[in-house]
N, CA, C and O atoms as a Tinker XYZ file with bonds, in Angstrom:
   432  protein
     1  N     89.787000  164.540000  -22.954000    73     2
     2  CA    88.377000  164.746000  -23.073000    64     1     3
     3  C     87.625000  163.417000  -23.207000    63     2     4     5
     4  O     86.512000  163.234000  -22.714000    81     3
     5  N     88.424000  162.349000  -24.025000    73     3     6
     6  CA    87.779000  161.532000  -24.268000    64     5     7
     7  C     87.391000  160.210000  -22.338000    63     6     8     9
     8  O     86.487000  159.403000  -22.122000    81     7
     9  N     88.375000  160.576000  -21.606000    73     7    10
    10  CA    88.252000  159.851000  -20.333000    64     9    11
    11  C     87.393000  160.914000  -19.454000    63    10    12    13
    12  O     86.782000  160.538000  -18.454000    81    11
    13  N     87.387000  162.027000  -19.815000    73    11    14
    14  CA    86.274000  162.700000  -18.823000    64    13    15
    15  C     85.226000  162.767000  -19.084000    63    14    16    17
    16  O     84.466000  163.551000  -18.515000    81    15
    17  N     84.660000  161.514000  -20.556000    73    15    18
    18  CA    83.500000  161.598000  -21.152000    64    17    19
    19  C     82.737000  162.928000  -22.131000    63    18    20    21
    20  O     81.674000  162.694000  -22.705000    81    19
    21  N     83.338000  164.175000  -22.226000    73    19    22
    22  CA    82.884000  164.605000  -23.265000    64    21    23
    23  C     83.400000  164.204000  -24.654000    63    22    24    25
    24  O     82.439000  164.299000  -25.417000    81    23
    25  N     84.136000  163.930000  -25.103000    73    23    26
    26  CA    83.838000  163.169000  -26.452000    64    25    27
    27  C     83.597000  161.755000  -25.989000    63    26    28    29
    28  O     84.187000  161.045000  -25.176000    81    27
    29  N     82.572000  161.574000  -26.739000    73    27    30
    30  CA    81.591000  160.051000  -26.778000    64    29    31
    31  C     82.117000  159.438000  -27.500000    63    30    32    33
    32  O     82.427000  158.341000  -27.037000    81    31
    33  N     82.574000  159.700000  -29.084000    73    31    34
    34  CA    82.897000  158.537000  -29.916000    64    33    35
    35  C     83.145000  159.471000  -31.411000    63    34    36    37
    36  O     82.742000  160.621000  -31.582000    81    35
    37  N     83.833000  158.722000  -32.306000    73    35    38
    38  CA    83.719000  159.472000  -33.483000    64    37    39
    39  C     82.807000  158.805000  -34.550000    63    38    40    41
    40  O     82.578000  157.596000  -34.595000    81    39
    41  N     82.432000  159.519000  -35.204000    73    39    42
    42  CA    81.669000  159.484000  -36.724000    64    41    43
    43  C     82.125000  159.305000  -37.893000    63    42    44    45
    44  O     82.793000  160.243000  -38.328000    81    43
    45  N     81.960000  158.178000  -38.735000    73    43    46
    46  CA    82.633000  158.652000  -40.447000    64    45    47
    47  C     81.241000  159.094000  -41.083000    63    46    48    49
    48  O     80.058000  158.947000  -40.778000    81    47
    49  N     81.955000  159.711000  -42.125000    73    47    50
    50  CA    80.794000  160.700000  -42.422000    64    49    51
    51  C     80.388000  160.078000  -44.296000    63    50    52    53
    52  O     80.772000  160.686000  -45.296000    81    51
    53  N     79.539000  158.750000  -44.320000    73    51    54
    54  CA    79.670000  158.585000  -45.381000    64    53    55
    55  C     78.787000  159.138000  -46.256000    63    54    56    57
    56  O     77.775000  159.666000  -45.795000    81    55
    57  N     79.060000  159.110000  -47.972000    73    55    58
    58  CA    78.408000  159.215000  -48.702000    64    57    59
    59  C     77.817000  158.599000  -49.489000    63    58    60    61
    60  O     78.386000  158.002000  -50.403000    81    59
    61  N     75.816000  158.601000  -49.218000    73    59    62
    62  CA    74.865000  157.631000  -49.682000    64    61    63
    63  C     74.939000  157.426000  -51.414000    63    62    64    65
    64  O     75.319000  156.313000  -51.774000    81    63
    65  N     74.686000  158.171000  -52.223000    73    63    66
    66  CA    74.713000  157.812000  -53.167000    64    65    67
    67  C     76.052000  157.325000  -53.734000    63    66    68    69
    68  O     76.188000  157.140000  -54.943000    81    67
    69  N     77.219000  157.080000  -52.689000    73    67    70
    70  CA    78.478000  156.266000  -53.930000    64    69    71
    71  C     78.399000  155.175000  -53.059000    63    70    72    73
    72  O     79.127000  154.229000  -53.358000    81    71
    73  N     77.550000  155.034000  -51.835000    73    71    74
    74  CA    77.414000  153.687000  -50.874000    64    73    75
    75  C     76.235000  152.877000  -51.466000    63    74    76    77
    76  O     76.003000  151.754000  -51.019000    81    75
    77  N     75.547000  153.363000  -52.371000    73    75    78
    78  CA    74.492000  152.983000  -52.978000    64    77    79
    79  C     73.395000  152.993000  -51.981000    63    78    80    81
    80  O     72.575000  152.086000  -52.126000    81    79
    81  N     73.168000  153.937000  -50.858000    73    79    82
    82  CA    72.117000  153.746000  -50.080000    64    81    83
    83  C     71.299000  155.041000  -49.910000    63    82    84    85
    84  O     71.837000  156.084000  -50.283000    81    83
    85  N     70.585000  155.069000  -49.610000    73    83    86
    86  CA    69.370000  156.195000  -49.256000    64    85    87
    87  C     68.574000  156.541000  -47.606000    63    86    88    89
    88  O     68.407000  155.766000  -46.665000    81    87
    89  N     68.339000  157.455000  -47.690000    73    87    90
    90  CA    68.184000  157.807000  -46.574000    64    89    91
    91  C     66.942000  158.804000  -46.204000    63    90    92    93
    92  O     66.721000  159.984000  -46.475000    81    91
    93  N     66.298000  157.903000  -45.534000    73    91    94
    94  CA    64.370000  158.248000  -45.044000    64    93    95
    95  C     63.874000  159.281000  -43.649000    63    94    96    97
    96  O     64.391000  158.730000  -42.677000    81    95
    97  N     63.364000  160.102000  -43.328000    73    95    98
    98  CA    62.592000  160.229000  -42.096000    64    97    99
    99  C     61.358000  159.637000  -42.586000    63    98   100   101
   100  O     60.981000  159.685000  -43.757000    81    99
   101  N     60.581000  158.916000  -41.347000    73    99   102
   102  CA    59.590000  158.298000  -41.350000    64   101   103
   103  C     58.945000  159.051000  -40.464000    63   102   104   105
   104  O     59.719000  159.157000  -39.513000    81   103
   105  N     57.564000  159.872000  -40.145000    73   103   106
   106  CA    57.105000  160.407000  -39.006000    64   105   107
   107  C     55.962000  159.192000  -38.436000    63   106   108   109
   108  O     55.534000  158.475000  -39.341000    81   107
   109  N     55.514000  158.942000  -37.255000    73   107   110
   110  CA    55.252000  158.319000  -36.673000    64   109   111
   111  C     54.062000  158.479000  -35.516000    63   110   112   113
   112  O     54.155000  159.025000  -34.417000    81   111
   113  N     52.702000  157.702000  -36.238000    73   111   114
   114  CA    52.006000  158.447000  -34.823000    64   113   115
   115  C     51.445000  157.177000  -34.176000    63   114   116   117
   116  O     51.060000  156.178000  -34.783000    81   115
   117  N     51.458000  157.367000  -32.870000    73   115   118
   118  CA    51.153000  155.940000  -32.561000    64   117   119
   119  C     49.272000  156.107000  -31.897000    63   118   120   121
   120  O     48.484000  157.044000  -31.773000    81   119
   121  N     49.239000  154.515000  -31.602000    73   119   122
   122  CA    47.600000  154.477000  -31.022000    64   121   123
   123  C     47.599000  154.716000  -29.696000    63   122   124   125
   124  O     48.340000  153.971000  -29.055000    81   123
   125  N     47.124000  155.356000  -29.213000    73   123   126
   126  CA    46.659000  155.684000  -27.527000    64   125   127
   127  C     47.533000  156.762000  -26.934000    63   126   128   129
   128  O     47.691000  157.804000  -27.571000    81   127
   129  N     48.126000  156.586000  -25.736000    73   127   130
   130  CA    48.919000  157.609000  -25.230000    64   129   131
   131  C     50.639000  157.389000  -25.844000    63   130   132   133
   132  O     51.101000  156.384000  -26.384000    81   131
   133  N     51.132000  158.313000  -25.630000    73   131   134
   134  CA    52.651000  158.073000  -26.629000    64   133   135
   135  C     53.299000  157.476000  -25.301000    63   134   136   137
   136  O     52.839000  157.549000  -24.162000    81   135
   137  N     54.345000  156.937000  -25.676000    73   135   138
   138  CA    55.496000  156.450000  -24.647000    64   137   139
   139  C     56.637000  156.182000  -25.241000    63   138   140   141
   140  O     56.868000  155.227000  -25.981000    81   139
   141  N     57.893000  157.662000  -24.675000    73   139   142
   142  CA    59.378000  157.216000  -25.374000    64   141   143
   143  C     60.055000  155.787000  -25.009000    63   142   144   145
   144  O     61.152000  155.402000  -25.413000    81   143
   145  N     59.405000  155.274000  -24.387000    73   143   146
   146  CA    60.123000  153.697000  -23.863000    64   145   147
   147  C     59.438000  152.836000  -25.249000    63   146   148   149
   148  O     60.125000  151.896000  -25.648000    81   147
   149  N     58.188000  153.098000  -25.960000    73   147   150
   150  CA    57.624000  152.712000  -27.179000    64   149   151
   151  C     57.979000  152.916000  -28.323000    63   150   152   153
   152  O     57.849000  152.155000  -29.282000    81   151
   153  N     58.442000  153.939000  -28.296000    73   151   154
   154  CA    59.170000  154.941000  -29.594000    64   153   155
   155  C     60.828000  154.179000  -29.379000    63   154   156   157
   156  O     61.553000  153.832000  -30.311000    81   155
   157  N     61.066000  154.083000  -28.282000    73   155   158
   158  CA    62.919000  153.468000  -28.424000    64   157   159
   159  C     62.537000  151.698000  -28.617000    63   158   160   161
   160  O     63.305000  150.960000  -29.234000    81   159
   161  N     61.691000  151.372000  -28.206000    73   159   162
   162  CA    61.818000  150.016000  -28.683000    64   161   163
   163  C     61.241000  149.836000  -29.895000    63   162   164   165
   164  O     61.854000  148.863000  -30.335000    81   163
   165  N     60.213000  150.259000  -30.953000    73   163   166
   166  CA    59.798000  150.500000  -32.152000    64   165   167
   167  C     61.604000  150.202000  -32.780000    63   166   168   169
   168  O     62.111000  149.295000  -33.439000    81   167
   169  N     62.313000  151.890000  -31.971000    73   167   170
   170  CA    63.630000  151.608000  -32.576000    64   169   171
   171  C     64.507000  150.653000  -32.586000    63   170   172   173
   172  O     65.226000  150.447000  -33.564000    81   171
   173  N     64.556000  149.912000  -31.429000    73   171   174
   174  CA    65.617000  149.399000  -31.633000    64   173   175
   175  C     65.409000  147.702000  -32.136000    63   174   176   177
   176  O     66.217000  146.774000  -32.134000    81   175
   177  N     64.028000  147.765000  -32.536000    73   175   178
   178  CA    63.476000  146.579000  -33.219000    64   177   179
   179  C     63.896000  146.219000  -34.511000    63   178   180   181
   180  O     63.994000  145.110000  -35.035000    81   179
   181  N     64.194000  147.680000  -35.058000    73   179   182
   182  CA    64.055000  147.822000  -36.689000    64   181   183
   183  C     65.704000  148.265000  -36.751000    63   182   184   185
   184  O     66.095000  149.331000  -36.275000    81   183
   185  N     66.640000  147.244000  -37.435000    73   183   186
   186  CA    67.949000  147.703000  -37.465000    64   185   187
   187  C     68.558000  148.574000  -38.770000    63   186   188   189
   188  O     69.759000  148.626000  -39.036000    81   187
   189  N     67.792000  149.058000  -39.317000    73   187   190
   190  CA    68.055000  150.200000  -40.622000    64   189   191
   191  C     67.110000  151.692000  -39.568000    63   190   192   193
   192  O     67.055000  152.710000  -40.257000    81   191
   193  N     66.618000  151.824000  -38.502000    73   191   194
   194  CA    66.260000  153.182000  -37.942000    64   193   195
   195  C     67.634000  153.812000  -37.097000    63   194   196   197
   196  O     68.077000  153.168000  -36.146000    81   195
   197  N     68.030000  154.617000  -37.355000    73   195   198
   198  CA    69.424000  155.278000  -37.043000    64   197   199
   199  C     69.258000  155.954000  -35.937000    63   198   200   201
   200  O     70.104000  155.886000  -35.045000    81   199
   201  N     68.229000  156.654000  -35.827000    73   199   202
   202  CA    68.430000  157.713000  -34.515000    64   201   203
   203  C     66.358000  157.449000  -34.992000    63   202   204   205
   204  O     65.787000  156.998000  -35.985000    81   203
   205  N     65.814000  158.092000  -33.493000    73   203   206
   206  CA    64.795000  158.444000  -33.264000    64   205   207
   207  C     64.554000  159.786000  -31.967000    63   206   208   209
   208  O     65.029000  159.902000  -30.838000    81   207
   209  N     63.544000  160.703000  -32.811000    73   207   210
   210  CA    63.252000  161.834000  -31.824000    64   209   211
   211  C     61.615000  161.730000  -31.107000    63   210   212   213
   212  O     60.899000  161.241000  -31.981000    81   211
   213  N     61.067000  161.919000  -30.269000    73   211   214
   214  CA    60.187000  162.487000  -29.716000    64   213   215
   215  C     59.582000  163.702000  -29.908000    63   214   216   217
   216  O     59.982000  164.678000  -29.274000    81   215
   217  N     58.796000  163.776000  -30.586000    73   215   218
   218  CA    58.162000  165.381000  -31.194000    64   217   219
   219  C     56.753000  165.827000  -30.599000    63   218   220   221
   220  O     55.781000  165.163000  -30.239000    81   219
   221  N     56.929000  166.798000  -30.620000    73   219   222
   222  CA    55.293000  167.736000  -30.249000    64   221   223
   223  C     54.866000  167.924000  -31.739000    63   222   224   225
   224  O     55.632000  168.126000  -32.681000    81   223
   225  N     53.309000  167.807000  -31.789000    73   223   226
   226  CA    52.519000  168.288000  -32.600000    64   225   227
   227  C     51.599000  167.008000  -33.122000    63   226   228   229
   228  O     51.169000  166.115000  -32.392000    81   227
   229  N     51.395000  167.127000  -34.585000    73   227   230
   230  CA    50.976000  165.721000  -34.735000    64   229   231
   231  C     50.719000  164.565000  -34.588000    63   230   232   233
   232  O     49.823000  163.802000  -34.229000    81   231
   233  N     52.602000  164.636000  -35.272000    73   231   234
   234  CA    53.263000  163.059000  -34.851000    64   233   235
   235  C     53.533000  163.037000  -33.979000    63   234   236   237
   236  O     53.463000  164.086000  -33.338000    81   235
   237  N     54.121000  161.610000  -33.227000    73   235   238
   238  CA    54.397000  161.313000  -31.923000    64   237   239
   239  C     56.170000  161.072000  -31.950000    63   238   240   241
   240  O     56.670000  161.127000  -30.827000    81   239
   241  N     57.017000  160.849000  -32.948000    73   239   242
   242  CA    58.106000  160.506000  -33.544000    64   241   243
   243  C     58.683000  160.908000  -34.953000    63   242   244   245
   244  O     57.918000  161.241000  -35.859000    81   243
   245  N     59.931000  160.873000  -35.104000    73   243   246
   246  CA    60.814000  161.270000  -35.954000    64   245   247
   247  C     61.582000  160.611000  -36.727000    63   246   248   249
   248  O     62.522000  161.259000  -37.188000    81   247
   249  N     61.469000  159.150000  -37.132000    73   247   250
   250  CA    63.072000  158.168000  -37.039000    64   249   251
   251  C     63.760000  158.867000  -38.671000    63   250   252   253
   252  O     63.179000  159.449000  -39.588000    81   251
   253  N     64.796000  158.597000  -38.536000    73   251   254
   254  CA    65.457000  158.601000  -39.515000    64   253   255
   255  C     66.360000  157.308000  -39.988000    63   254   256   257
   256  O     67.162000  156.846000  -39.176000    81   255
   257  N     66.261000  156.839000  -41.034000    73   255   258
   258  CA    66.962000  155.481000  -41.008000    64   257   259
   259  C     67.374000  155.535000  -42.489000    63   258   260   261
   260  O     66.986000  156.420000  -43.252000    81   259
   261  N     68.390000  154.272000  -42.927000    73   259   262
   262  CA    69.500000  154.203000  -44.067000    64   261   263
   263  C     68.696000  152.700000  -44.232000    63   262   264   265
   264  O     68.355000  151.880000  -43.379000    81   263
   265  N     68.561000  152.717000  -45.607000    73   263   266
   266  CA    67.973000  151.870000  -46.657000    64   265   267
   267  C     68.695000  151.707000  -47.919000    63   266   268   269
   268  O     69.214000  152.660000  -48.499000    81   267
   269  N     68.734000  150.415000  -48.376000    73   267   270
   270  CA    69.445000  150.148000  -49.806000    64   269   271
   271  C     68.794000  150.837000  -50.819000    63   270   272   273
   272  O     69.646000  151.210000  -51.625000    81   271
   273  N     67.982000  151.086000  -51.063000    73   271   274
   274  CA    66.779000  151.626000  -52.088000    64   273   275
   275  C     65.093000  151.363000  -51.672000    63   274   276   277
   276  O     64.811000  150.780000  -50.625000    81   275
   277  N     64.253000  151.757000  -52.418000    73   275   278
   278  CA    63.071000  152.299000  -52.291000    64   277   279
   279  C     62.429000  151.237000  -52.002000    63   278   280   281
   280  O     61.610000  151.385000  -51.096000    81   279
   281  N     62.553000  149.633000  -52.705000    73   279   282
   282  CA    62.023000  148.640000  -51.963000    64   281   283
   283  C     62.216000  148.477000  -50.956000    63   282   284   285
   284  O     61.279000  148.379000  -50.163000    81   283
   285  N     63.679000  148.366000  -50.506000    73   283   286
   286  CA    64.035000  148.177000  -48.994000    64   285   287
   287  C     63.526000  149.200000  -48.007000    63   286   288   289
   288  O     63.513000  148.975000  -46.797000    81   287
   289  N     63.135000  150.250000  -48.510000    73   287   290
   290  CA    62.701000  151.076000  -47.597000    64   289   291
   291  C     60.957000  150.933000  -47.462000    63   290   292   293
   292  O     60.410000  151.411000  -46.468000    81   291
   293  N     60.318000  150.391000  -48.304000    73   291   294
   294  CA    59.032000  149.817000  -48.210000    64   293   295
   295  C     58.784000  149.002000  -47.344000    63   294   296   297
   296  O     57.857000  149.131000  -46.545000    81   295
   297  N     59.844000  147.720000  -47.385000    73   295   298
   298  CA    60.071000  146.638000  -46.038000    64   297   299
   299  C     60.029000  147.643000  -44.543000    63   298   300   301
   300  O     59.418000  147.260000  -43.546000    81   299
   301  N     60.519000  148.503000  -44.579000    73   299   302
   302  CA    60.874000  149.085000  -43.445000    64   301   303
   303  C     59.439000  149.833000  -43.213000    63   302   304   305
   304  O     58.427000  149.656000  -42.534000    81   303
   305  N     59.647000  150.227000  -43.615000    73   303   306
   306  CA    58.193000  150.971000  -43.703000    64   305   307
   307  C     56.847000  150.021000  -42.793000    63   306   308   309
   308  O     56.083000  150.344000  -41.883000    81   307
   309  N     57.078000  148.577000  -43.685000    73   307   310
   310  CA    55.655000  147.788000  -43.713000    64   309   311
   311  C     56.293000  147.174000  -41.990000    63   310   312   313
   312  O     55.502000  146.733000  -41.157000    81   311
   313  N     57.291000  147.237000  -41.819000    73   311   314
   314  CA    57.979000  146.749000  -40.286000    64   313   315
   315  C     57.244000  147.251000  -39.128000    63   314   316   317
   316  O     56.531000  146.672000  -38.308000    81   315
   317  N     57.707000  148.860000  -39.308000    73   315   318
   318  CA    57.301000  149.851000  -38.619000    64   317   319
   319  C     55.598000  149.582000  -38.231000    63   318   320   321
   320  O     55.085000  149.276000  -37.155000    81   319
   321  N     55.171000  149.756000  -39.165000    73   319   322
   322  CA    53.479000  149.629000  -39.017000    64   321   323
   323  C     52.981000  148.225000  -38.290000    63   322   324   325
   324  O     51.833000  148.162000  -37.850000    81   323
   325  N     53.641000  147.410000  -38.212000    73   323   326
   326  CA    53.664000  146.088000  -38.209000    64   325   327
   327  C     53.670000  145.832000  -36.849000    63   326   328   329
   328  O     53.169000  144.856000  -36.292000    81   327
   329  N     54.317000  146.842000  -36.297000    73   327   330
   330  CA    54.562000  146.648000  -34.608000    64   329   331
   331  C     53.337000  146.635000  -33.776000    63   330   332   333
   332  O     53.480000  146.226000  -32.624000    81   331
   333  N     52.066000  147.041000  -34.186000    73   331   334
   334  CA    50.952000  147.217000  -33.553000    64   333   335
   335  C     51.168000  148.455000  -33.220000    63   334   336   337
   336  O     49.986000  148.718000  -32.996000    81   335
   337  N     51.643000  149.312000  -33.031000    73   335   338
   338  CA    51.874000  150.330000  -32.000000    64   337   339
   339  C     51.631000  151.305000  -32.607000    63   338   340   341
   340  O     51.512000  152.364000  -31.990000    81   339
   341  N     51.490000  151.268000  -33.896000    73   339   342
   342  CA    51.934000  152.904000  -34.849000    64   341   343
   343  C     50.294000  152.605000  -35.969000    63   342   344   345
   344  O     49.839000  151.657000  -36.610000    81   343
   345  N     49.912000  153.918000  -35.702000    73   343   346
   346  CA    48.642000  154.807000  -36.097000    64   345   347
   347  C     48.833000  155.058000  -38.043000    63   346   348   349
   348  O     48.063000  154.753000  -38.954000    81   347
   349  N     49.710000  155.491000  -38.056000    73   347   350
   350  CA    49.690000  156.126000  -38.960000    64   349   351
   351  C     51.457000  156.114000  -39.278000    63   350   352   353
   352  O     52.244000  155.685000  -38.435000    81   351
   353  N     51.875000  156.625000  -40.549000    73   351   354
   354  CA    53.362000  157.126000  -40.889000    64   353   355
   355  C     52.927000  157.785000  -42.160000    63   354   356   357
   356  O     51.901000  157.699000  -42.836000    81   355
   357  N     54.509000  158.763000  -42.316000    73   355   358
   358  CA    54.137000  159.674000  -43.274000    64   357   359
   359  C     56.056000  159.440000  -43.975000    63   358   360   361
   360  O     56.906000  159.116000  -43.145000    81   359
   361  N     56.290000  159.553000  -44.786000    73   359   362
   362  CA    57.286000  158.850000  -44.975000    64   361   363
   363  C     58.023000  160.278000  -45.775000    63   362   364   365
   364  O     57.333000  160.986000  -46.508000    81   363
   365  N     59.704000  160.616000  -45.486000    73   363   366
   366  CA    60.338000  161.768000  -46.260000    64   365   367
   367  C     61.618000  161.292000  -47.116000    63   366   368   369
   368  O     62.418000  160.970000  -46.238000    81   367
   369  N     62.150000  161.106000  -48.187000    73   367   370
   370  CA    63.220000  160.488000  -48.723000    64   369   371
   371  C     63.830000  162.010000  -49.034000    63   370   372   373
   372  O     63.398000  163.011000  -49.607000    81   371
   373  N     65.201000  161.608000  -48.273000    73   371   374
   374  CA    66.263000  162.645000  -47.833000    64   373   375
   375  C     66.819000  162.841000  -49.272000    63   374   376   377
   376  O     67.337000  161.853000  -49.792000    81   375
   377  N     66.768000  164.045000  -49.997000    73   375   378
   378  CA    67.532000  164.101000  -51.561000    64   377   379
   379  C     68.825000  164.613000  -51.118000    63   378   380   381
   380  O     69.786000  164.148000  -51.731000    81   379
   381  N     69.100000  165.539000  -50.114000    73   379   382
   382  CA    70.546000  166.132000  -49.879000    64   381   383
   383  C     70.318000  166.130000  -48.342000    63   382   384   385
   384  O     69.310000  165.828000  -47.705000    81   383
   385  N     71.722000  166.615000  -47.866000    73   383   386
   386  CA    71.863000  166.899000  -46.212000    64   385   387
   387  C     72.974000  168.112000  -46.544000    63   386   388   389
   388  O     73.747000  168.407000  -47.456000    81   387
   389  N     72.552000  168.652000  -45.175000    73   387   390
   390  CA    73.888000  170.051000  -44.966000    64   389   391
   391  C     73.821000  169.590000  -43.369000    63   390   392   393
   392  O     72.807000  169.281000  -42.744000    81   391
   393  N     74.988000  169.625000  -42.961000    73   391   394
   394  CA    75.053000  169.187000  -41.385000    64   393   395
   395  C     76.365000  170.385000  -40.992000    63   394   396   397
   396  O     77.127000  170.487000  -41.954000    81   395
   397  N     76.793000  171.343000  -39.725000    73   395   398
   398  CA    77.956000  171.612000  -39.639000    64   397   399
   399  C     78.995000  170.982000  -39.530000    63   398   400   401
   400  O     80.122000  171.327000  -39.887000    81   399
   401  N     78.469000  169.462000  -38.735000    73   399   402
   402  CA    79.458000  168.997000  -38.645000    64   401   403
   403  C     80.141000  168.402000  -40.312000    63   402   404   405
   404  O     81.335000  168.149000  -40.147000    81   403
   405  N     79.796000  168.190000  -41.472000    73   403   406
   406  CA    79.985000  167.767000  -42.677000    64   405   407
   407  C     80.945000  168.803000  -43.007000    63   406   408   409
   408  O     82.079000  168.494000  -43.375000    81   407
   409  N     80.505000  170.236000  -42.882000    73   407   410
   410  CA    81.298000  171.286000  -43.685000    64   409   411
   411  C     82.214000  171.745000  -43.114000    63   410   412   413
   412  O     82.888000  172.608000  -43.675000    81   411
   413  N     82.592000  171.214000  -41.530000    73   411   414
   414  CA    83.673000  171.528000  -40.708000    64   413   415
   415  C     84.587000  170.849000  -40.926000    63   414   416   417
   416  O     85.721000  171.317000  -40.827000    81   415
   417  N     84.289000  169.024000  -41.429000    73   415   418
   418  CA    85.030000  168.029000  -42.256000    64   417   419
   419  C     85.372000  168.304000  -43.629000    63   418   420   421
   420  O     85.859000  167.422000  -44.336000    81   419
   421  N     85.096000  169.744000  -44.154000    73   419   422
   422  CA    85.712000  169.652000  -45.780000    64   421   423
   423  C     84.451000  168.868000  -46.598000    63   422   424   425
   424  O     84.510000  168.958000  -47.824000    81   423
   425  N     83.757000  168.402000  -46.248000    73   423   426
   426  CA    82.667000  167.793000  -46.994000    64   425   427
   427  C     82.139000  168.758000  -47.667000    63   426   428   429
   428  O     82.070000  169.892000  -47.193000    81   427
   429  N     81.546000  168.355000  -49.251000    73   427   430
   430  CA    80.894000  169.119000  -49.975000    64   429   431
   431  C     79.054000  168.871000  -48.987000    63   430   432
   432  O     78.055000  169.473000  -49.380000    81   431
């Protein structure tokens, strides 16, 4: 599977609070018309944003990113805005996760 390209790669599945880290969605609205080529380079500017989505409604974006703690995630924060590109943010600090893939691993 892995040479016919359906499995991509594997995952460790760590845990933030004994890694001492934390973990944010930031929502994201930018100025003028949206552009995912704007939204992936926003991302791949900022090396604590983990994944980024493209959303309908509001916001224009989704990122989710891993931070040492609440200052460090302020830096990130003040990054983001920093780019020129972004309107507004609304910021979510992740207290738990349930994922299938976690509970298929035996993960609490």
């Amino acid at each position: 599977m892995e040479r016919a390209g359906v499995i991509r790669g594997y995952t460790a599945v760590i845990e933030d609070s004994r890694a001492g880290m934390l973990q944010a969605f930031i929502e994201i609205r930018l100025l003028g018309a949206t552009d995912s080529d704007e939204i992936q380079g926003i991302s791949e500017s900022i090396p604590e944003i983990e994944e980024s989505h493209s959303i309908a409604g509001t916001s224009d974006a989704l990122l989710r990113l891993r931070v040492r703690d609440v200052n460090h995630l302020q830096q990130v924060i003040n990054a983001v805005r920093r780019t020129g590109k972004v309107e507004g943010t609304k910021t979510f600090i992740i207290m738990n996760t349930w994922t299938r893939a976690t509970e298929q691993a035996g993960t609490p």
